[in-house]
TORVEXDREN-301810 format. One record per residue: residue number from 1; residue in one letter; z, x, y of N, C-alpha, C in turn. Coordinates in steps of 0.1 Angstrom, whole numbers, padded with zeros to 4 digits. Layout:
# residues N
pos,code,n_zz,n_xx,n_yy,ca_zz,ca_xx,ca_yy,c_zz,c_xx,c_yy
NUM,a,Z,X,Y,Z,X,Y,Z,X,Y
...
# end
This chain:
# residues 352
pos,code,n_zz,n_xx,n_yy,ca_zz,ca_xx,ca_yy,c_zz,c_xx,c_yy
1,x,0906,1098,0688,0918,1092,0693,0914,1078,0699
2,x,0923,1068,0699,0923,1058,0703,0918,1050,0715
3,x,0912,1043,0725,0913,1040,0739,0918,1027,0737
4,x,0920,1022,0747,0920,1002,0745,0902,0997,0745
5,x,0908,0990,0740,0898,0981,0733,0887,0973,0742
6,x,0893,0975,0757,0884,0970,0769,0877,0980,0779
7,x,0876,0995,0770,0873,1003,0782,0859,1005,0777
8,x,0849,1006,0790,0830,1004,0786,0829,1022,0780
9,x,0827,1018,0765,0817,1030,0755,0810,1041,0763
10,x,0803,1033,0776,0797,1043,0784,0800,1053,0792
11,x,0811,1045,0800,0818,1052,0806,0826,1064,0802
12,x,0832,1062,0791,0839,1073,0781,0832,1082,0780
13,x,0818,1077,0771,0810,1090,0770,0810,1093,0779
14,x,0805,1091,0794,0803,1100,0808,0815,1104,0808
15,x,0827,1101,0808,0835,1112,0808,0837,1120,0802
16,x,0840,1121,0786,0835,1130,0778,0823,1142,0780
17,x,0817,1135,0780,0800,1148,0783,0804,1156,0798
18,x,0816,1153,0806,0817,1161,0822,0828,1171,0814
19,x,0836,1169,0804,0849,1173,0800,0840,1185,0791
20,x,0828,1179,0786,0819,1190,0774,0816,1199,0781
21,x,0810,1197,0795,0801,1204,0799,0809,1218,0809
22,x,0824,1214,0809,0835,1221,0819,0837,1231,0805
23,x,0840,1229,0797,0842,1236,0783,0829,1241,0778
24,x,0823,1246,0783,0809,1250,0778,0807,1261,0785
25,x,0815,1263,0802,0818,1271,0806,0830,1287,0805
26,x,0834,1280,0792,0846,1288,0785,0859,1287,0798
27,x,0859,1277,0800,0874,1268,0805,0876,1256,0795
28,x,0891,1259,0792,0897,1250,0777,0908,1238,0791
29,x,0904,1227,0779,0907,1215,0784,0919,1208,0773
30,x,0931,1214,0772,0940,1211,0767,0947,1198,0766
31,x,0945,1188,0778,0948,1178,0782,0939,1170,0789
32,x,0931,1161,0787,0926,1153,0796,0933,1135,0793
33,x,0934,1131,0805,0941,1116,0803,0936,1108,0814
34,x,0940,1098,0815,0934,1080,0822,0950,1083,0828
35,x,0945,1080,0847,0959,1077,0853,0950,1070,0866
36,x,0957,1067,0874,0953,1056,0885,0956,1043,0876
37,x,0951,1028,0883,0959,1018,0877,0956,1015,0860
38,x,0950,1017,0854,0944,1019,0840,0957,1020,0827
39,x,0960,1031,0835,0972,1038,0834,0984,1035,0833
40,x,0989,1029,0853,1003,1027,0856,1005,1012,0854
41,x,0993,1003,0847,0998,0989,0842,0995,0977,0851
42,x,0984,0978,0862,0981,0968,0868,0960,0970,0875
43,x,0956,0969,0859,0939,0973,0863,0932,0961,0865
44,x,0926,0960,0871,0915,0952,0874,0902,0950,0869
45,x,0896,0939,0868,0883,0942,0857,0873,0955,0862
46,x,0872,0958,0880,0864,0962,0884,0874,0980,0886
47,x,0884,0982,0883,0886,0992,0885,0882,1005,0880
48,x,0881,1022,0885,0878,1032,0882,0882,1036,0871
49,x,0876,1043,0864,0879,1052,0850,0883,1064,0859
50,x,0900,1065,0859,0900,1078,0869,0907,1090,0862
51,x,0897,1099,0855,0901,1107,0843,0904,1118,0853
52,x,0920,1122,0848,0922,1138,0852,0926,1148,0842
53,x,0928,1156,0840,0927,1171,0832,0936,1179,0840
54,x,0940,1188,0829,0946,1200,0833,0942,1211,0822
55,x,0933,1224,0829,0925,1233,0825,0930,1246,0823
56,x,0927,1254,0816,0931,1265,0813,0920,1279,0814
57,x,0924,1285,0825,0908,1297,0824,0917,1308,0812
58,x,0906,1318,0811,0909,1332,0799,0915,1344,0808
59,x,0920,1348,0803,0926,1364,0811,0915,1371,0822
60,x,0902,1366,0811,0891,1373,0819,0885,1368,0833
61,x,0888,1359,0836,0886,1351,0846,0898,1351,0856
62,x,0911,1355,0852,0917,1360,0857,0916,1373,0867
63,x,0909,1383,0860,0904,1396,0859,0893,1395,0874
64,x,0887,1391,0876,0882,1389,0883,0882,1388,0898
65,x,0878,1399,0908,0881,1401,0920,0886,1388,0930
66,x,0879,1384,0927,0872,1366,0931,0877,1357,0928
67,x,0895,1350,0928,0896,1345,0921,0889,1326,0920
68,x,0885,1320,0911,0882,1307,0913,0888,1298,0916
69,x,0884,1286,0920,0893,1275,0926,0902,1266,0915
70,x,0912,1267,0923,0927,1259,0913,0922,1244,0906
71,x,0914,1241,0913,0906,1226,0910,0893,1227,0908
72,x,0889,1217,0894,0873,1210,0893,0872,1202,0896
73,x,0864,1199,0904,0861,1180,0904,0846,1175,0905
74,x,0845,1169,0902,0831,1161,0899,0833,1151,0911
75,x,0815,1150,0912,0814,1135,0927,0818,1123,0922
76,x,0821,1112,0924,0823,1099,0917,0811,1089,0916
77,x,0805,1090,0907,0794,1083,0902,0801,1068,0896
78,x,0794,1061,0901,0800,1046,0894,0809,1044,0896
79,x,0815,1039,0883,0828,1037,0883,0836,1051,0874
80,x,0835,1060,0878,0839,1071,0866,0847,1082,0880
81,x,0855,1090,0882,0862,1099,0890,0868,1105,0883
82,x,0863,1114,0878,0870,1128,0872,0873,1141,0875
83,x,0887,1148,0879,0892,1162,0882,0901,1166,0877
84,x,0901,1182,0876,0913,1185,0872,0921,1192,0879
85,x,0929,1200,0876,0942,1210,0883,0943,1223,0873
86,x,0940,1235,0873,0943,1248,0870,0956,1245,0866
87,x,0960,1251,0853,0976,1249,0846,0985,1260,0859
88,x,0981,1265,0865,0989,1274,0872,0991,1265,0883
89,x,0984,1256,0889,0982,1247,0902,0995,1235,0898
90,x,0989,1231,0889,1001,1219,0878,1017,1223,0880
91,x,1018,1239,0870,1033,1238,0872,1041,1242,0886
92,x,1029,1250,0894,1038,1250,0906,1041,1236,0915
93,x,1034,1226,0909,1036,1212,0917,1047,1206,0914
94,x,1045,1206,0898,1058,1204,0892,1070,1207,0899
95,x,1072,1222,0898,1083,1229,0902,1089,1224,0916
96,x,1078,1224,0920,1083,1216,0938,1086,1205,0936
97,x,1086,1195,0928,1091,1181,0928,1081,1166,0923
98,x,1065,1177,0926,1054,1167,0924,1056,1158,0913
99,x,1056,1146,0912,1058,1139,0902,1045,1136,0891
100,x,1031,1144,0898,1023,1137,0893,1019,1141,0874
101,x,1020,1153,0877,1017,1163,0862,1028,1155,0851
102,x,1036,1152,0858,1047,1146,0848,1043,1130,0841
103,x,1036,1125,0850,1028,1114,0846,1016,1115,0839
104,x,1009,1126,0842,0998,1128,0833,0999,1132,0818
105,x,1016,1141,0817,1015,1143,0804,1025,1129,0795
106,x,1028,1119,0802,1028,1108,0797,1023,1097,0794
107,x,1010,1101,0799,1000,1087,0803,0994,1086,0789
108,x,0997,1066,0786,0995,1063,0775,0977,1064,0765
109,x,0969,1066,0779,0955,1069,0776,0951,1079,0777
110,x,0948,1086,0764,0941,1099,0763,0927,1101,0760
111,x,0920,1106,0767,0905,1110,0765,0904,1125,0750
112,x,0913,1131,0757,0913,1144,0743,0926,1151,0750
113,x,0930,1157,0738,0943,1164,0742,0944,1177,0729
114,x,0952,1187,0731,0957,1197,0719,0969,1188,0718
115,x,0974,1182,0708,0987,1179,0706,1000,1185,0710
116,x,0996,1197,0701,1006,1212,0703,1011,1217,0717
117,x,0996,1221,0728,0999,1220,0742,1004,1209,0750
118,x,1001,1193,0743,1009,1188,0754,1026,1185,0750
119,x,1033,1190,0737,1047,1186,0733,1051,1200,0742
120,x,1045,1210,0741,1047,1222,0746,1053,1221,0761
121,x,1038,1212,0769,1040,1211,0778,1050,1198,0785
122,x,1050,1191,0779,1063,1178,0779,1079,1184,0783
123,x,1082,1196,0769,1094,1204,0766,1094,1212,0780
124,x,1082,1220,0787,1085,1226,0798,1085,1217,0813
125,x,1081,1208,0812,1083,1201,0824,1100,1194,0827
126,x,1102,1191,0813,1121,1185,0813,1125,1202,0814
127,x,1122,1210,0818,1133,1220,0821,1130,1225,0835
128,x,1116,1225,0839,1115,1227,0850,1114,1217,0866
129,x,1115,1206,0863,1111,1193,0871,1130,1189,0875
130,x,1132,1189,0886,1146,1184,0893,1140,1173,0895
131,x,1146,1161,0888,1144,1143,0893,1149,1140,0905
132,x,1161,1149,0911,1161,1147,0927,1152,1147,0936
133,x,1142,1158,0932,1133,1162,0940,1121,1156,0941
134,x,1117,1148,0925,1107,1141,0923,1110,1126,0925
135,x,1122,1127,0929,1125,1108,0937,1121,1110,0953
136,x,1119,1123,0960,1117,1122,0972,1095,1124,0973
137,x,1093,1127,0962,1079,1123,0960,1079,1112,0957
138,x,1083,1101,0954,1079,1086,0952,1085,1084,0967
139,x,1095,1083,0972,1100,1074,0984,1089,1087,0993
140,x,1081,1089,0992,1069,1099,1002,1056,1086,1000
141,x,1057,1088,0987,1046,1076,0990,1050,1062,0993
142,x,1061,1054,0994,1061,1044,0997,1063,1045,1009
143,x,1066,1052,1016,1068,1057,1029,1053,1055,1038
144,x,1043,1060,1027,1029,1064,1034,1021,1052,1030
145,x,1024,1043,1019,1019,1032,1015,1020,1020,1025
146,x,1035,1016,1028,1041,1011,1038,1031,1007,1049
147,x,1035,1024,1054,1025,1020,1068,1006,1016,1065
148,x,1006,1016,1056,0992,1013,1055,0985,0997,1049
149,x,1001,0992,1040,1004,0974,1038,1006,0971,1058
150,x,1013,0978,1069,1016,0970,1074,1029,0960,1074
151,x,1028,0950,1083,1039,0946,1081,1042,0930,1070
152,x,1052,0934,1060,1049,0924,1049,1054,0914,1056
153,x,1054,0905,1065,1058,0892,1070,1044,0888,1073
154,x,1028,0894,1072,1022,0891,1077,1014,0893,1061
155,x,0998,0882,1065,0989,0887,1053,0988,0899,1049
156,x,0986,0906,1037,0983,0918,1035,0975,0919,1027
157,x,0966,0929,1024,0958,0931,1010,0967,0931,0998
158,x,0967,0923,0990,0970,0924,0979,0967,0934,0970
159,x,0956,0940,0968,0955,0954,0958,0961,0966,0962
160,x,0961,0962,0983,0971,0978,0980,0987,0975,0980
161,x,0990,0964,0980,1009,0962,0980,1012,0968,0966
162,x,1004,0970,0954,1010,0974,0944,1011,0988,0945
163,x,1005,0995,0955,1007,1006,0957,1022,1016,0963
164,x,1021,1002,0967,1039,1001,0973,1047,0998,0965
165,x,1048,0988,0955,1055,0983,0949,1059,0996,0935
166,x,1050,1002,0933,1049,1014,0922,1060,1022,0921
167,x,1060,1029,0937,1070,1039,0937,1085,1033,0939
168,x,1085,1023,0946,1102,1017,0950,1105,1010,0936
169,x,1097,1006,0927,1102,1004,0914,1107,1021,0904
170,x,1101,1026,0908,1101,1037,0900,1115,1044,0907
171,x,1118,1043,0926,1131,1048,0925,1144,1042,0921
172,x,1140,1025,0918,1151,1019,0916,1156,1029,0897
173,x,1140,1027,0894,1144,1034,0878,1154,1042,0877
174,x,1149,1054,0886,1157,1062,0883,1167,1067,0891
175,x,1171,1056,0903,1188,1054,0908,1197,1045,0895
176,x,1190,1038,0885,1195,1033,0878,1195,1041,0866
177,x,1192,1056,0865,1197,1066,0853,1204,1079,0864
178,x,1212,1076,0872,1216,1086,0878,1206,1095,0884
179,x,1194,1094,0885,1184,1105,0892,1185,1119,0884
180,x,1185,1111,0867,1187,1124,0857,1175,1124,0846
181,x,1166,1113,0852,1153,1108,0839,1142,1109,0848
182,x,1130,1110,0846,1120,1104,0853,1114,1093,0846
183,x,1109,1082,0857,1110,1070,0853,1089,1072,0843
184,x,1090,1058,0835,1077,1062,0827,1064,1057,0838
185,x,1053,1064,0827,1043,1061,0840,1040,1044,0842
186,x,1038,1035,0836,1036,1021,0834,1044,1014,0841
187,x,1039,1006,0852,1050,0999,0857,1055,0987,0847
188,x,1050,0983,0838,1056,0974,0829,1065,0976,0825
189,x,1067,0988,0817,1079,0994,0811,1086,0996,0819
190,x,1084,1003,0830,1098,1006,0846,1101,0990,0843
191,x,1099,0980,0846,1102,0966,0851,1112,0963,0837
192,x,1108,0963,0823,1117,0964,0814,1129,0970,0813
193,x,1127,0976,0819,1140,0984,0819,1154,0985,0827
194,x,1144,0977,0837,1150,0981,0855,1160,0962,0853
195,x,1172,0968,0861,1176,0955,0868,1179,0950,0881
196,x,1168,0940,0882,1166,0937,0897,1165,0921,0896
197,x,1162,0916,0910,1162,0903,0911,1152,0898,0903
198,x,1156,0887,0897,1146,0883,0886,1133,0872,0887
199,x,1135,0873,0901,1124,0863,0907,1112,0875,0915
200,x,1121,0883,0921,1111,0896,0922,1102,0898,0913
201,x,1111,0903,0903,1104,0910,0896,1092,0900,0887
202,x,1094,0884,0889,1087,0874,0882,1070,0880,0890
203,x,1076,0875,0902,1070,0879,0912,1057,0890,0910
204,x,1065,0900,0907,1056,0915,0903,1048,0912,0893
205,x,1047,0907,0880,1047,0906,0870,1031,0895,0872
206,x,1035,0884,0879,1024,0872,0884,1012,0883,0892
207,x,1017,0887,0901,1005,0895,0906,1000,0904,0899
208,x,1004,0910,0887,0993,0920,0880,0987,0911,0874
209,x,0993,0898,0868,0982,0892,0861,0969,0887,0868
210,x,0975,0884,0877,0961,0876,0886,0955,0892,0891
211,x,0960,0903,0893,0944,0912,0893,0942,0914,0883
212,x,0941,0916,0870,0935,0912,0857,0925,0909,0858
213,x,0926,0896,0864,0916,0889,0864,0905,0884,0871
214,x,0911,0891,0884,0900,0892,0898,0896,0903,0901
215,x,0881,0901,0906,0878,0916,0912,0889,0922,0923
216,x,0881,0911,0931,0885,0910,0945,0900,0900,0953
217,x,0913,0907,0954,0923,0901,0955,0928,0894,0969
218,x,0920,0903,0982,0914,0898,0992,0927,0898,0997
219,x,0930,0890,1007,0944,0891,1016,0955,0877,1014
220,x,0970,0881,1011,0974,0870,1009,0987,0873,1012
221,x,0999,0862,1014,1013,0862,1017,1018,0868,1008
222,x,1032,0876,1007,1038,0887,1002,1049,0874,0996
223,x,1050,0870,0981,1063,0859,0978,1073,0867,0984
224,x,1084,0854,0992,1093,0860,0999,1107,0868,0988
225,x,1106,0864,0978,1117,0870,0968,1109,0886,0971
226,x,1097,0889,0970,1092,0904,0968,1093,0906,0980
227,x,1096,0900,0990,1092,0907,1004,1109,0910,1003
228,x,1113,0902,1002,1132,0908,1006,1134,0922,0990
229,x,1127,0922,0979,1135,0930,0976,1127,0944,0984
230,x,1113,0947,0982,1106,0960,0990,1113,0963,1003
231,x,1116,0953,1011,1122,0958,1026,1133,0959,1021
232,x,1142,0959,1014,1158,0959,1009,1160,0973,1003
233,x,1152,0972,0988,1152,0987,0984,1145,1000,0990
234,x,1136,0996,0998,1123,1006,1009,1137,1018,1015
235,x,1146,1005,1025,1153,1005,1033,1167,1017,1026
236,x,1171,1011,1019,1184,1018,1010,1183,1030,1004
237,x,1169,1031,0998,1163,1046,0992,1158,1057,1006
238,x,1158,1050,1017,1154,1060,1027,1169,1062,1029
239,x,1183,1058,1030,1189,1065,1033,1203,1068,1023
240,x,1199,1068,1010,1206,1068,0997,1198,1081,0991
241,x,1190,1090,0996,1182,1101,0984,1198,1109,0982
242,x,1196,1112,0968,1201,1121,0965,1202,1137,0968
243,x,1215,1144,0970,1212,1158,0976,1212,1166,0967
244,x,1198,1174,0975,1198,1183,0967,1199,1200,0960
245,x,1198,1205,0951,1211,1213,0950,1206,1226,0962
246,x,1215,1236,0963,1212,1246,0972,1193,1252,0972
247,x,1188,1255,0978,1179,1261,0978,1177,1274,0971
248,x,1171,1278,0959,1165,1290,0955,1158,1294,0956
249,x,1156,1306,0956,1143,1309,0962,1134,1314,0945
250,x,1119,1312,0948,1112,1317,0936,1121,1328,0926
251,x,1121,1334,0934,1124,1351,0929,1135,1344,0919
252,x,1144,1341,0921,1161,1341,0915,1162,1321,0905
253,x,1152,1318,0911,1150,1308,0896,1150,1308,0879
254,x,1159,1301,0876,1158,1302,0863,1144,1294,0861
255,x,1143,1281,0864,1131,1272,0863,1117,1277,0865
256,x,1120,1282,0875,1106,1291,0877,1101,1305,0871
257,x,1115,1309,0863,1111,1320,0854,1103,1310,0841
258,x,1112,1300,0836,1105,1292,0825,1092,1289,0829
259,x,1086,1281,0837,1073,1280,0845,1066,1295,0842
260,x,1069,1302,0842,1064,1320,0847,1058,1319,0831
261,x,1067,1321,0822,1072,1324,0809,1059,1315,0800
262,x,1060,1299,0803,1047,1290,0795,1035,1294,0797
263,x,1036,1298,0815,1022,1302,0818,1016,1308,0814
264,x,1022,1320,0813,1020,1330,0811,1014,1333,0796
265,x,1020,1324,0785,1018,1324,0771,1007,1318,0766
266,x,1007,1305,0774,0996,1293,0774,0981,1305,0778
267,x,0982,1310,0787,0966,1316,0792,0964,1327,0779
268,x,0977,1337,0777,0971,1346,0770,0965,1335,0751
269,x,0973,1327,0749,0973,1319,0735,0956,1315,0735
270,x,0951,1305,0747,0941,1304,0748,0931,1310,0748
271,x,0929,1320,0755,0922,1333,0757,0916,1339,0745
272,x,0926,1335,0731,0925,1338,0720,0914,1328,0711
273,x,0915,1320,0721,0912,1304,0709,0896,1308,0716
274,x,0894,1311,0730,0876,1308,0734,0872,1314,0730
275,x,0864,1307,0725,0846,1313,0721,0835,1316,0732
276,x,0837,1327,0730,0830,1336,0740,0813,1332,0739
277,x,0806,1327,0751,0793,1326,0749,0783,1331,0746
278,x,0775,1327,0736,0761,1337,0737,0756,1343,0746
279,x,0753,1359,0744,0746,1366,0756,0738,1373,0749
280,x,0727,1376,0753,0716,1387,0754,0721,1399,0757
281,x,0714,1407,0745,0719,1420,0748,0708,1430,0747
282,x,0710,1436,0759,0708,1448,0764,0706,1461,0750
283,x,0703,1462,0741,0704,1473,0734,0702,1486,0737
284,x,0689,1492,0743,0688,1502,0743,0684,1503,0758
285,x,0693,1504,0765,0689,1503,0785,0683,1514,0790
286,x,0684,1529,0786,0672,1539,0790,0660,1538,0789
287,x,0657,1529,0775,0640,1532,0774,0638,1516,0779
288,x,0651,1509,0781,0639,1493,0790,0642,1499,0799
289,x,0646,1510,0808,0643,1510,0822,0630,1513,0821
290,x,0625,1524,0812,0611,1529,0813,0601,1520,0807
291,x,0606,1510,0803,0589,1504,0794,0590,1487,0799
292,x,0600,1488,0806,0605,1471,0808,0615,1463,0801
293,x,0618,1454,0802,0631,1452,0796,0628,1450,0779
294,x,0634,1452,0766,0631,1451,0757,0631,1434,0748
295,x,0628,1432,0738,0629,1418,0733,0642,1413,0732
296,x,0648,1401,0735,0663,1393,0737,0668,1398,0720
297,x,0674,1400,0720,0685,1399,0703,0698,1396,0706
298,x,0696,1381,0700,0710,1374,0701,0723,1375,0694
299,x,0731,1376,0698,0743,1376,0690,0746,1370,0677
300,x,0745,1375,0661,0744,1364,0654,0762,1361,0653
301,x,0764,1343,0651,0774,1332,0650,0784,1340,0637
302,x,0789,1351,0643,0796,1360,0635,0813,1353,0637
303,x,0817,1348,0627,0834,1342,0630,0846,1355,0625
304,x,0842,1364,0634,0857,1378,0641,0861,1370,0651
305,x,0870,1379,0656,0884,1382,0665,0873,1380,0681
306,x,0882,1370,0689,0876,1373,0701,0874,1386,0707
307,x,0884,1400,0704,0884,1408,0708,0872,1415,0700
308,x,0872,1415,0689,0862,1419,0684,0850,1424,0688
309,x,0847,1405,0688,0836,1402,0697,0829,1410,0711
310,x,0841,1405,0724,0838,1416,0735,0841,1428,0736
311,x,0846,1432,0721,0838,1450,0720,0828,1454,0719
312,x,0820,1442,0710,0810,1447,0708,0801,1446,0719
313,x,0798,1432,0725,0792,1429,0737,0797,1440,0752
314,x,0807,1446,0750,0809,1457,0762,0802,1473,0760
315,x,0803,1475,0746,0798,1489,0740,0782,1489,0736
316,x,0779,1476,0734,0765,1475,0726,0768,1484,0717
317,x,0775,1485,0707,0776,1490,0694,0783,1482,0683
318,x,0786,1484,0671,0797,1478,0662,0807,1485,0661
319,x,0818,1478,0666,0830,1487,0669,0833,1488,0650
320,x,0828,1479,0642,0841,1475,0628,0828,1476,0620
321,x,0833,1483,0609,0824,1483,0593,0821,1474,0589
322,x,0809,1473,0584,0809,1461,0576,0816,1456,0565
323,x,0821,1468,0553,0832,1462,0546,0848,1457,0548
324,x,0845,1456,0564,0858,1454,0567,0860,1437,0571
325,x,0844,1431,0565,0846,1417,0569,0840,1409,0560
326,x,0847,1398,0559,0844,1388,0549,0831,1385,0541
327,x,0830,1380,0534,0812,1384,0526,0802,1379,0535
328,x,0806,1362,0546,0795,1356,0550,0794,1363,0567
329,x,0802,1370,0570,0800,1376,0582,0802,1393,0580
330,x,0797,1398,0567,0789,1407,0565,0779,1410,0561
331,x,0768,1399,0557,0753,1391,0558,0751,1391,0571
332,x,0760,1381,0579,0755,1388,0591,0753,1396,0602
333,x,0765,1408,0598,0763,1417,0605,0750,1424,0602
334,x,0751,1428,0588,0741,1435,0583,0723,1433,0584
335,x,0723,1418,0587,0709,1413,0596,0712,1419,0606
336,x,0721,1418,0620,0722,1420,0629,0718,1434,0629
337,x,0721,1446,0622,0720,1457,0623,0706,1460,0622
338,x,0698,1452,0608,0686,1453,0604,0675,1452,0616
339,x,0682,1440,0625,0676,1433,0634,0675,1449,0649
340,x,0683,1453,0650,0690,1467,0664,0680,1479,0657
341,x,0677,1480,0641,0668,1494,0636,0651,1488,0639
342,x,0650,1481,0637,0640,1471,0639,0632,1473,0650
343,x,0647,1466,0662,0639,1467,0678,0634,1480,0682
344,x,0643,1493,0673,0650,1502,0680,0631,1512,0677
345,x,0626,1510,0669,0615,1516,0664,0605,1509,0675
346,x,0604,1494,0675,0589,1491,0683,0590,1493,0699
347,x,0602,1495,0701,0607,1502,0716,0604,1516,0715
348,x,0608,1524,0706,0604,1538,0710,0587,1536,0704
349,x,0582,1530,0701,0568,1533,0697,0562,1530,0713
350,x,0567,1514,0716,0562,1510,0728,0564,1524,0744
351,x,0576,1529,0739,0580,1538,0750,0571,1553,0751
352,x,0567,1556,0735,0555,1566,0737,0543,1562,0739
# end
């Protein structure tokens, strides 16, 4: 798949090889994508490769007393920050209003994706995502951005006002589709679309270029056309949200049954697809208690049924005939077998 044409080879690979190394653990990576500014249309030469993911464990890991954490994340080395979100972690964010999953499965830079899972997953978020709810996640963060620009009559850092400027463009978006769309992730495209003061938005448009091009944007006066529209629209969206519909609870959700319903399909669908890892096996466990453990016999790269598979690795036997499988993975069963009469003799020789 594609990147732009200015992202460092290196970096990629480091992302890639943390995305190998998560899937090696038999956790499937259905989705991985580029979000932070890279992403939303205003990067900097010096900015982070800020790769997130959404992961899928197997039934079997489900199974498991213990359950594992909803999130992976790696430390941030360089310029590289990579994590993900558990697909169960994802849709219940969704469901609440989070805007963010919704952006990730639109984000125009993909590292690797299943095609199939993300239309899948696109089709379930427009049924389960209320744009009411996800316009009170953007006016949250310009809310929280706000206070942290300070007051725009005074210098401010310039790299974080676009922080600001992100989400009150994105509510104007979508007070300008009835609060019935969610607005796209790029603020370039929001700005296309959107109609606003046209000196504003010139405004907006001047400042991504010049971080383009500078590391460091350092502190500077807010143009007054952008300062009257942010205080203008900041102001009108805090007391213009749209209401929202009665409260349901989990239980009596249609949306949350749909949520329930992908989940649910997605883990078992997967579960099907892993390739379960090489293990050592144990063959004959009475006589290694008595003589020590016996020599490793590895599983040979037999292409059956996952279930197949952890029949055999649970029974230590062959659950399936050999004529019951294709000619090149009944060569190798039939080594394998050769290989189990084999051990099974210099163990009991060893054991008398």
């Amino acid at each position: 798949m594609s990147l732009p044409s200015g992202f460092s080879q290196e970096a990629v690979a480091g992302i890639r090889q943390r995305l190998s190394d998560i899937e090696a653990t038999g956790v499937n990576i259905p989705l991985a994508i580029e979000s932070g500014s890279r992403a939303w249309g205003f990067p900097s030469p010096d900015s982070d490769y800020d790769c997130r993911f959404i992961y899928i464990r197997s039934v079997r890991d489900h199974l498991q007393l213990e359950m594992a954490r909803d999130v992976i994340e790696f430390p941030i080395v360089g310029e590289i920050d990579t994590g993900g979100w558990d697909l169960k972690k994802a849709l219940l964010l969704a469901f609440a209003g989070n805007a963010v999953v919704a952006e990730w499965a639109k984000s125009p830079i993909t590292y690797q994706q299943d095609e199939r899972f993300r239309k899948r997953l696109l089709a379930v978020l427009d049924e389960i995502i209320e744009p009411e709810k996800v316009s009170r996640h953007y006016l949250g963060l310009a809310r929280s951005h706000l206070s942290r620009v300070g007051s725009l009559g005074l210098e401010v850092k310039l790299k974080k006002l676009f922080y600001l400027i992100r989400p009150i463009v994105a509510l104007d978006w979508m007070a300008q589709h009835d609060f019935q769309r969610l607005p796209p992730m790029n603020i370039i495209e929001c700005l296309s679309d959107l109609k606003i003061d046209e000196k504003a938005k010139l405004d907006i448009l001047d400042l991504i270029e010049k971080k383009k091009l500078t590391r460091e944007m350092g502190l500077g006066s807010v143009p007054a056309a952008l300062k009257l529209y942010l205080e203008s629209r900041y102001g009108f969206h805090e007391l213009n949200m749209p209401r929202l519909e009665e409260k349901v609870t989990r239980k009596n959700s249609t949306r949350f049954a749909v949520a329930q319903e992908f989940y649910t399909n997605e883990v078992a669908l997967f579960s099907e697809l892993t390739t379960e890892p090489k293990r050592k096996l144990s063959i004959f466990p009475s006589i290694a208690r008595s003589s020590g453990p016996p020599e490793d016999i590895w599983m040979p790269n037999v292409s059956v049924t996952p279930a197949w598979r952890r029949a055999l690795l649970q029974s230590r036997r062959v659950p399936l005939k050999a004529d019951r499988l294709p000619w090149p993975d009944r060569q190798a069963l039939q080594m394998y077998r050769r290989q189990c009469r084999e051990h099974r003799r210099q163990a009991s020789r060893r054991f008398w």
